[in-house]
C-alpha positions as CSV (number, residue, x, y, z in Angstrom):
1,X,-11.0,-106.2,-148.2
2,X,-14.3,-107.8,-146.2
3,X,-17.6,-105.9,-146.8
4,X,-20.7,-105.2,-144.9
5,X,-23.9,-105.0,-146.1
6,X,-24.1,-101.5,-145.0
7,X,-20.7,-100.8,-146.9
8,X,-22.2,-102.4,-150.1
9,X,-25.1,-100.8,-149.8
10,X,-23.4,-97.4,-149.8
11,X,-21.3,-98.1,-152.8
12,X,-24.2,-99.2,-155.0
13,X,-26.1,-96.7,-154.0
14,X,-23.5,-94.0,-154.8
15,X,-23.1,-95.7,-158.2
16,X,-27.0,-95.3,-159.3
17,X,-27.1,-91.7,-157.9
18,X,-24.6,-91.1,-160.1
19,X,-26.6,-92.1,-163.5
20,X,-28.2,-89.1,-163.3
21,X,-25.3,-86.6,-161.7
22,X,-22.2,-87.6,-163.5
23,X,-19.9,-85.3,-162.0
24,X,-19.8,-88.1,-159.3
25,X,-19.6,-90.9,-161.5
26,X,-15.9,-91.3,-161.4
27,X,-15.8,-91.2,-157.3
28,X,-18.4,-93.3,-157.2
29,X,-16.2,-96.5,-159.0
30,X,-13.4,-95.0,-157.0
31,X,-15.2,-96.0,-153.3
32,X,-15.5,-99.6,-155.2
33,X,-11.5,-99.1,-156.4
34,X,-10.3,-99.2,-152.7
35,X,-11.8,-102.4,-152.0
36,X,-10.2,-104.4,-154.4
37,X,-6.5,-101.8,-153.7
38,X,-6.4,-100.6,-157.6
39,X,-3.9,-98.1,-158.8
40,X,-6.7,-97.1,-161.1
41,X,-9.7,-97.9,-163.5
42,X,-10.3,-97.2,-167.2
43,X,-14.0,-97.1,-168.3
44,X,-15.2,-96.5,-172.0
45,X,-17.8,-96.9,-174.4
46,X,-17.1,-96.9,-178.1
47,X,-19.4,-97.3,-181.1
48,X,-19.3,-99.7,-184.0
49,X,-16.8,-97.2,-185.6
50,X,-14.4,-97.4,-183.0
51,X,-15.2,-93.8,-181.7
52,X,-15.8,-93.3,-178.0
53,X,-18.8,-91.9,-176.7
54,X,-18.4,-92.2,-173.1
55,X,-15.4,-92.7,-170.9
56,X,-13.7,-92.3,-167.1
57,X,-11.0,-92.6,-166.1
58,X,-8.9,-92.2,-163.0
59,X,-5.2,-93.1,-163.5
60,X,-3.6,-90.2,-162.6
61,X,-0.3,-91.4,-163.5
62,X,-0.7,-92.5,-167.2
63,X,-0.4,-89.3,-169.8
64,X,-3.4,-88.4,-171.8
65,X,-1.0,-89.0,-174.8
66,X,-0.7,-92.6,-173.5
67,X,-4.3,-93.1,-173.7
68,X,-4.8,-91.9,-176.5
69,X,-2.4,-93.8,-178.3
70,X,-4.5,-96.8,-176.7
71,X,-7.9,-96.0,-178.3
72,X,-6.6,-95.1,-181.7
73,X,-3.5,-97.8,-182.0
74,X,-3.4,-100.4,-178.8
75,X,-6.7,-101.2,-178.9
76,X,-6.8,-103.4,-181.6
77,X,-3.8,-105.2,-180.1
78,X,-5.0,-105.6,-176.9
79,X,-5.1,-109.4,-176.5
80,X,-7.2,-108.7,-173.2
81,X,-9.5,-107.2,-175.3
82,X,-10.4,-110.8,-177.5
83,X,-10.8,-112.4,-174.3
84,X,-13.3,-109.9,-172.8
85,X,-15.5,-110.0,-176.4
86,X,-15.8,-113.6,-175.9
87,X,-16.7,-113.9,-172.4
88,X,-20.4,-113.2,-171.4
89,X,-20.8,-109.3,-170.1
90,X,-20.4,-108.4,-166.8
91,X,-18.1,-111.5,-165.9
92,X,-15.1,-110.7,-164.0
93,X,-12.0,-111.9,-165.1
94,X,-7.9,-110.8,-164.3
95,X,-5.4,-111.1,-167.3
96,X,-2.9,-113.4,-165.6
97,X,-6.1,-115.9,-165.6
98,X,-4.8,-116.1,-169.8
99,X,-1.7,-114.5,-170.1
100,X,1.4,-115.7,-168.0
101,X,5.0,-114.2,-168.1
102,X,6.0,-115.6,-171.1
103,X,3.0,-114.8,-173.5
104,X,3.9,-111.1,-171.8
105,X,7.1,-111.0,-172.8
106,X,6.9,-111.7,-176.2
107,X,3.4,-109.4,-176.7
108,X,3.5,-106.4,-178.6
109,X,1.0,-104.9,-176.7
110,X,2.3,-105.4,-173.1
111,X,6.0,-104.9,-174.1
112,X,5.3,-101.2,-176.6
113,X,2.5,-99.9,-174.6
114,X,0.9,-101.5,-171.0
115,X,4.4,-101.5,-169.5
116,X,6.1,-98.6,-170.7
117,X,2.7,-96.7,-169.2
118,X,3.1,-98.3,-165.8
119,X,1.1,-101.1,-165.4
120,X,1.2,-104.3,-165.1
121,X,-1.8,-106.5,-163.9
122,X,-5.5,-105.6,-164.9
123,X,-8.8,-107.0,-163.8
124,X,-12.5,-106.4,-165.5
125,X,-15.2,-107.2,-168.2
126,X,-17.5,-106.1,-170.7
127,X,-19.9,-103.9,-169.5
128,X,-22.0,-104.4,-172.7
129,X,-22.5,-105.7,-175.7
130,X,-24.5,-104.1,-178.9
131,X,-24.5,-103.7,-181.9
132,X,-24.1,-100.3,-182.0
133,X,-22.2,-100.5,-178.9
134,X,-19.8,-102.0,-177.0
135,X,-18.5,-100.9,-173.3
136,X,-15.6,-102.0,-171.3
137,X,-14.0,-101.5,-167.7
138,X,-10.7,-102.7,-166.4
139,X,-9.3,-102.0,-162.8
140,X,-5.6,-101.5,-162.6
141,X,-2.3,-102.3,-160.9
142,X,0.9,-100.5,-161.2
143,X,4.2,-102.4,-162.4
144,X,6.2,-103.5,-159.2
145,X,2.8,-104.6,-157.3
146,X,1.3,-108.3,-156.9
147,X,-1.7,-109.5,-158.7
148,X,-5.1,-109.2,-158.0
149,X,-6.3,-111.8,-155.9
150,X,-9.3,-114.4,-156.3
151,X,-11.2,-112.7,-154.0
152,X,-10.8,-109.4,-155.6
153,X,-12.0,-110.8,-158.6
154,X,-15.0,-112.2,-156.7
155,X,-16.0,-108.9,-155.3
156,X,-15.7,-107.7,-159.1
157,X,-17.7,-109.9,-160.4
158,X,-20.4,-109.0,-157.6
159,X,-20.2,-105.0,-158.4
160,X,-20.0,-105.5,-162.3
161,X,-23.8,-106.1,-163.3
162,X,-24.4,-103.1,-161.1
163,X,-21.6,-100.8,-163.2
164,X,-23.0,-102.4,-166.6
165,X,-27.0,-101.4,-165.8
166,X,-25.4,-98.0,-164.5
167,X,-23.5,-97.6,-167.6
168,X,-26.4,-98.1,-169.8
169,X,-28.8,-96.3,-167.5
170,X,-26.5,-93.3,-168.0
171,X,-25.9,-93.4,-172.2
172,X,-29.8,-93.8,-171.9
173,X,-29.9,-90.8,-169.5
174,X,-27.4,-89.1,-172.0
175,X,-29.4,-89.9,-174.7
176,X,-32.6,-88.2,-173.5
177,X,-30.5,-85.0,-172.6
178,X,-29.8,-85.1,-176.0
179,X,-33.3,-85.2,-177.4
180,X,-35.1,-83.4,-175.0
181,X,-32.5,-80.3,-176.1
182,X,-33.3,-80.8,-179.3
183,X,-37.0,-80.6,-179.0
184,X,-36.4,-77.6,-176.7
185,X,-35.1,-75.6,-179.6
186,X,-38.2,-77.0,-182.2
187,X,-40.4,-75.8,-179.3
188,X,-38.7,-72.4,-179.2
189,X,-39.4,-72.0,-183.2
190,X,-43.2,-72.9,-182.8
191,X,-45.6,-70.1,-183.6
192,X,-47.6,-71.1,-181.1
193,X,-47.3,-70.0,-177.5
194,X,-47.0,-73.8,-175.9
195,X,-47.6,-74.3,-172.1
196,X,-47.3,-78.0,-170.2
197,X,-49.2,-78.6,-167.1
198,X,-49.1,-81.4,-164.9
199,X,-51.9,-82.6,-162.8
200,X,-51.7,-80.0,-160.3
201,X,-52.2,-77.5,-162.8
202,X,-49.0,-76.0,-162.7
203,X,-46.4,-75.5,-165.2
204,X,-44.2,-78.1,-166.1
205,X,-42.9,-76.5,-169.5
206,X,-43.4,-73.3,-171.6
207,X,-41.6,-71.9,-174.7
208,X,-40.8,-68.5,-175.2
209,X,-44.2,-67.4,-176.9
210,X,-46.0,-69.6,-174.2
211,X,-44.2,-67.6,-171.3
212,X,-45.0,-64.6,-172.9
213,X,-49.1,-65.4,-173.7
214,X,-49.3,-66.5,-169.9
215,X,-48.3,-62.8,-168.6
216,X,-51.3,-61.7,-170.9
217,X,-53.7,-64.5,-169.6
218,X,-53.4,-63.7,-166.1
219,X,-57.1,-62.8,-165.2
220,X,-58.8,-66.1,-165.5
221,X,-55.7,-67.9,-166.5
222,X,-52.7,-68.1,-164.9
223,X,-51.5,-67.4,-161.2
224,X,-47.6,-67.6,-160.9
225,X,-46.5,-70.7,-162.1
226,X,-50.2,-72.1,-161.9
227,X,-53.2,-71.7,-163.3
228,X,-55.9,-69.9,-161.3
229,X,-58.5,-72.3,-159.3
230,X,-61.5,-70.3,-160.1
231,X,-60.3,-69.1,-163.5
232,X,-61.8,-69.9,-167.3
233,X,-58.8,-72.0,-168.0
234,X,-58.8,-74.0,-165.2
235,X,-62.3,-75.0,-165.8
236,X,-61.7,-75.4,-169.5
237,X,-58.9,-77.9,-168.2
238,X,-61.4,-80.0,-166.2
239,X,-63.5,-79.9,-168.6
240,X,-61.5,-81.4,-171.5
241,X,-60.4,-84.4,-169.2
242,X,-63.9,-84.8,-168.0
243,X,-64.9,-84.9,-171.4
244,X,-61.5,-86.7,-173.1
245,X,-62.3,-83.8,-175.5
246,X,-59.8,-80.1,-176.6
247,X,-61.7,-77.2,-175.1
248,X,-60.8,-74.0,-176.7
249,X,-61.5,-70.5,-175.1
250,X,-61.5,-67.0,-177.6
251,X,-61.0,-64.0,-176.6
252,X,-61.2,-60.3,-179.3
253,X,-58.3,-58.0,-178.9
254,X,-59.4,-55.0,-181.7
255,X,-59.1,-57.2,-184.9
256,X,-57.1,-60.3,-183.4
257,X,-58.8,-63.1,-182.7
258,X,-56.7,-64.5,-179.6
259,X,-57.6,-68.7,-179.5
260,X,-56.5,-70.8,-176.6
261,X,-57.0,-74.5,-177.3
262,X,-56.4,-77.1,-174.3
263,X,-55.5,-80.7,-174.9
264,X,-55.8,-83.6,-172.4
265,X,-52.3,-85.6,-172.7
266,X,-52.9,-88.8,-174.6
267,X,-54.6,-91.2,-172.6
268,X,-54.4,-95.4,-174.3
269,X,-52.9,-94.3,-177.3
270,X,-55.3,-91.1,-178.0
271,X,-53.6,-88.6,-180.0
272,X,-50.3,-89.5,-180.8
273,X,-49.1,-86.1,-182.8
274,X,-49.9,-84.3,-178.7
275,X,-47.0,-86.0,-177.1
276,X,-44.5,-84.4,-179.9
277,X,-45.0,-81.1,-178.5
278,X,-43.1,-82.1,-175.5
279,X,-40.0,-83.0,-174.9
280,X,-40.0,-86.7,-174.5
281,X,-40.9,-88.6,-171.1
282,X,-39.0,-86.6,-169.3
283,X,-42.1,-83.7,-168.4
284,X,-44.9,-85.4,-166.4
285,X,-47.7,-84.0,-168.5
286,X,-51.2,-83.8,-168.0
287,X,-52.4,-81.1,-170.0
288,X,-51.1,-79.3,-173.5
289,X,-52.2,-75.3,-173.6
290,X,-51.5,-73.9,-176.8
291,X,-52.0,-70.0,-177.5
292,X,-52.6,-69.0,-181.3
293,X,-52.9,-65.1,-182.6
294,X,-55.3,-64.9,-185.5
295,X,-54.9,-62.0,-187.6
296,X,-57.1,-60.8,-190.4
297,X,-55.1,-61.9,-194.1
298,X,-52.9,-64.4,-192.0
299,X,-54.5,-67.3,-193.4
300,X,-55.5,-70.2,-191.7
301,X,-54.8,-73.9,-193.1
302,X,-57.1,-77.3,-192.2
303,X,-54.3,-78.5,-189.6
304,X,-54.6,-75.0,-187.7
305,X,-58.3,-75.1,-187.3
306,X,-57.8,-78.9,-186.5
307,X,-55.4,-78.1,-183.5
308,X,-56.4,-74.9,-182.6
309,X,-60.1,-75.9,-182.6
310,X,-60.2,-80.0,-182.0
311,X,-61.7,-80.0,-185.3
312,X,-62.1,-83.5,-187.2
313,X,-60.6,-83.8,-190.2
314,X,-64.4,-83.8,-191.9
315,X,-65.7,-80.8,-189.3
316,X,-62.8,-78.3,-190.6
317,X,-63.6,-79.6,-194.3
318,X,-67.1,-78.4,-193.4
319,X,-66.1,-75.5,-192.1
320,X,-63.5,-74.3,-195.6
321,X,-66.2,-75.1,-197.5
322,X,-69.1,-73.0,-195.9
323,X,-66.6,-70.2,-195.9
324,X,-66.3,-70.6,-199.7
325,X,-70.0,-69.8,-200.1
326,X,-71.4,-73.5,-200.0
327,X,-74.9,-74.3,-199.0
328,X,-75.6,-76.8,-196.2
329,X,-77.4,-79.2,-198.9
330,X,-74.7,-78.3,-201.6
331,X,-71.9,-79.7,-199.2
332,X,-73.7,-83.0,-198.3
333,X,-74.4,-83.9,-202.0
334,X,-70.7,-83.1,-202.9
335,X,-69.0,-84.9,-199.8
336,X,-71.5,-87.7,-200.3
337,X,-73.4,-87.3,-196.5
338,X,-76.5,-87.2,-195.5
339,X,-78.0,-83.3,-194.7
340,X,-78.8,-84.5,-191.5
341,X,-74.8,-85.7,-190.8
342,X,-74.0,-82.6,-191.9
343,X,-76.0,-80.5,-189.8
344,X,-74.4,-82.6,-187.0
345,X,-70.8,-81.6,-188.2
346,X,-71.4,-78.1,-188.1
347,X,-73.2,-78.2,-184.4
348,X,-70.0,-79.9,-183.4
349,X,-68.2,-77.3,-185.2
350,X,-70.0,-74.4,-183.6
351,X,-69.7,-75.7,-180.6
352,X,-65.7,-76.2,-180.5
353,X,-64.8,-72.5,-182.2
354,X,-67.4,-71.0,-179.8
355,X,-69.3,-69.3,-182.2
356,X,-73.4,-69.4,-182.1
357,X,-74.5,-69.1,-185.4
358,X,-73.2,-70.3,-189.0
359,X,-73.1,-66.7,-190.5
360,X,-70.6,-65.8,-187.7
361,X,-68.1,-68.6,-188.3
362,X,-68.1,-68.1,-191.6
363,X,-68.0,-64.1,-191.2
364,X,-64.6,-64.8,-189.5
365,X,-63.6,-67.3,-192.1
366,X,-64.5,-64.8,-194.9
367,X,-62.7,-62.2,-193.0
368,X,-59.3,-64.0,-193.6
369,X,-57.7,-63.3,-197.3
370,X,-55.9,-66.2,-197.9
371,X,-58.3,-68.6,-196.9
372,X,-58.1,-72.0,-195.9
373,X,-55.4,-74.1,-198.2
């Protein structure tokens, strides 16, 4: 069969749509099917341990039990098979190229299982090559019918590279599914509320308790699926990527010390441990918003006041130890700082919790049983 460029176009277009819409994967190879007149293809990718992890197929006259039989017998009989491990992936070859009538009559292979399923004459190649994987595709026809021609095999090896970067672009795509389900249910178990924007300012992500902390932030927070233009948060956002610095906002509700902390998304490498609350690449974030209940006798450890706060490590160690009763000169003799470095510290800390004065912080400090740990 001749092609256009309009025709070819169409075909590899269908087949990258498909990487990330598999249902339409297996019609996709099928448009390509018809131009070289195959009775079917067989697509697979298997792992060092033989077990397949990705496969289509349409050969709607071979049995299941048939193919099957392939994958855990055949398979390591399949002469076609050595030839398509040594050849370089995505090069097209067709069997009769290596294996004439004779060699077929006398194979195991062809004679117990390829014939008695139908077929006759395959074309195809490695799709690729790993270590931990390997991936093959082979285009059928039935027993009765001719061989594929050279220019079938030509077309072939035109369309495989495209199959082979599909292929991989879909495990990949798989792959990611994969993990960004799994950081879904860590995100779910956080007890913090967590809330992604993107640069817009609207929400690209929220867990459960994040859903849940935006209904109660409406006023000056959040507008729908957005923040509100003119609200606290929203400034607090511009702010903290004005500033490449967390902002954090408190708010009193009776004894509960309600502490919203926003994050600029790591920018050159900034803040590595930011990008874990998020699942993967996948969500175009811009900004973190995390929601944290404090409640008196809940206890608060060094990390919380770190993330909550945008503490440094040495501003919440400031901070514990005020709380336990330490003087201002007593801390800098004991952590080995000058008075005047540590005076800094505690502006800086001040300023990040929101509180004015020292006997404040460490009133709510005091106010929490278990302390810092």
């Amino acid at each position: 069969m001749t092609l256009d460029d309009s025709h070819w176009d169409q075909l590899i277009g269908d087949l990258y749509d498909a990487v990330t819409a598999p249902e339409r994967f297996d019609s996709a190879v099928s448009a390509f099917e018809r131009c070289i007149d195959s009775d079917g293809f067989h697509l697979f990718a298997a792992d060092a341990h033989g077990a397949v992890c990705f496969t289509a197929i349409n050969i709607d006259w071979v049995e299941q039990a048939t193919l099957t039989n392939y994958h855990g017998h055949y398979i390591h009989q399949d002469p076609r098979k050595v030839v398509i491990d040594t050849a370089p992936v995505a090069k097209a070859f067709k069997c009769s190229h290596f294996f004439d009538n004779r060699f077929v009559g006398k194979s195991e292979f062809y004679q117990d299982w390829l014939i008695p399923a139908g077929a006759r004459f395959v074309a195809g190649g490695a799709l690729l090559r790993t270590p931990e994987l390997n991936s093959y595709c082979v285009f059928n026809r039935r027993l009765g019918r001719v061989d594929f021609d050279d220019h079938d095999v030509k077309l072939l090896g035109r369309y495989l590279p495209h199959l082979s970067r599909a292929v991989r672009l879909m495990l990949q795509h798989q792959d990611l599914k994969l993990q960004i389900a799994a950081s879904a249910v860590v995100l779910e178990q956080q007890t913090l509320g967590v809330v992604g924007l993107n640069q817009q300012h609207r929400v690209v992500y929220a867990n459960t308790r994040g859903q849940r902390c935006m209904a109660q932030w409406r006023k000056g927070g959040f507008n729908g699926g957005g923040l509100r233009v003119d609200g606290e948060l929203a400034q607090a956002v511009d702010l903290a990527h004005a500033t490449c610095q967390p902002q954090v906002l408190r708010r009193r509700d009776g004894e509960h010390d309600n502490v919203v902390s926003v994050w600029p998304a790591p920018q050159g490498g900034r803040e590595p441990w930011l990008s874990s609350f998020m699942p993967n690449d996948a969500v175009p974030l811009h900004t973190l918003v995390m929601f944290k209940t404090i409640a008196p006798g809940a206890g608060v450890t060094h990390q919380m006041l770190i993330q909550l706060y945008g503490l440094s490590p040495a501003e919440s160690r400031l901070a514990g130890e005020l709380m336990r009763g330490q003087s201002m000169d007593d801390y800098a003799q004991n952590f080995n700082v000058s008075v005047n470095t540590a005076r800094t510290q505690l502006r800086a800390v001040l300023a990040k919790t929101g509180f004015k004065r020292q006997q404040e912080l460490v009133r709510m400090l005091a106010a929490l049983p278990a302390g810092l740990r």
